[in-house]
C-alpha positions in Angstrom: 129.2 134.2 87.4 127.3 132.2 85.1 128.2 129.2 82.5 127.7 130.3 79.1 127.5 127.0 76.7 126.4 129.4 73.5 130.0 130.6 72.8 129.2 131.6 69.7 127.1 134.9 71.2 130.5 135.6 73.3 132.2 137.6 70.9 133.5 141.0 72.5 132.5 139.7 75.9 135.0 139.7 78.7 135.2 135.9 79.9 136.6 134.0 82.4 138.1 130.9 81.1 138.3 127.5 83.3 138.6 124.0 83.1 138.5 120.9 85.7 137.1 123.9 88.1 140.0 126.5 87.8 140.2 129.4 86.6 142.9 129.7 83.6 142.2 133.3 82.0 140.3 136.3 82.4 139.9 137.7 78.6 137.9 138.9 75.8 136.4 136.6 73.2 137.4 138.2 69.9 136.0 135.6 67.5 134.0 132.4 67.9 133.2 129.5 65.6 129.1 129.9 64.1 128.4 126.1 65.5 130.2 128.0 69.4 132.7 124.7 69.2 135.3 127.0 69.5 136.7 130.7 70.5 140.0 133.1 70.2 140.5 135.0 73.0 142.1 138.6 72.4 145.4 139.1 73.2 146.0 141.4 76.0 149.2 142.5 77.7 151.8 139.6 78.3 149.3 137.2 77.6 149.0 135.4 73.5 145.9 134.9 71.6 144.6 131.9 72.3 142.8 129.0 70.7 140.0 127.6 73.4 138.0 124.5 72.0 134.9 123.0 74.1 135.6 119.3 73.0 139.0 120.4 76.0 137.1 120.3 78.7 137.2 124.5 78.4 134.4 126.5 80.7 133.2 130.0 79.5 131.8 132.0 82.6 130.8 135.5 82.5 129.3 137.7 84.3 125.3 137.4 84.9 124.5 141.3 83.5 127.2 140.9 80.4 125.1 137.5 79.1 121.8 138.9 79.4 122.8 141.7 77.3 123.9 139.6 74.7 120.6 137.8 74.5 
C-alpha cells in the first residue's frame, strides 16, 4: 500500500481510509476538492457517504498499481 497525499487525483479510486495508524474504511473516492484538502467517499452497502478532510488527521492509502495509473 502506498500514502497518496494528492487526493485530488483519487477520484474513482478504491482507497483505504486511516487515521492515527488504523484502518477506518475501505471505499471509493467519488469526488475530491481541486486544492485535494478534502474527499467524499461513495456510499456503498450499509456504509453513508462520507466527508474525509486532511486538516483530520485522515490517511489515503491505495494500492501501489491503482496510483501509478492515475499518474
Amino acid at each position: 500500500m502506498y500514502r497518496c497525499t494528492e487526493w485530488h487525483r483519487l477520484v474513482g479510486a478504491r482507497v483505504e481510509v486511516r487515521r492515527n495508524g488504523t484502518a477506518i474504511r475501505v471505499a471509493t473516492v467519488s469526488e475530491a476538492m481541486p486544492d485535494g484538502s478534502a474527499v467524499w467517499l461513495s456510499a456503498e452497502g450499509v456504509e453513508a457517504r462520507m466527508f474525509i478532510d486532511a486538516y483530520s488527521g485522515y490517511e489515503m492509502w491505495v494500492e501501489d498499481r491503482v496510483f501509478f495509473s492515475l499518474v
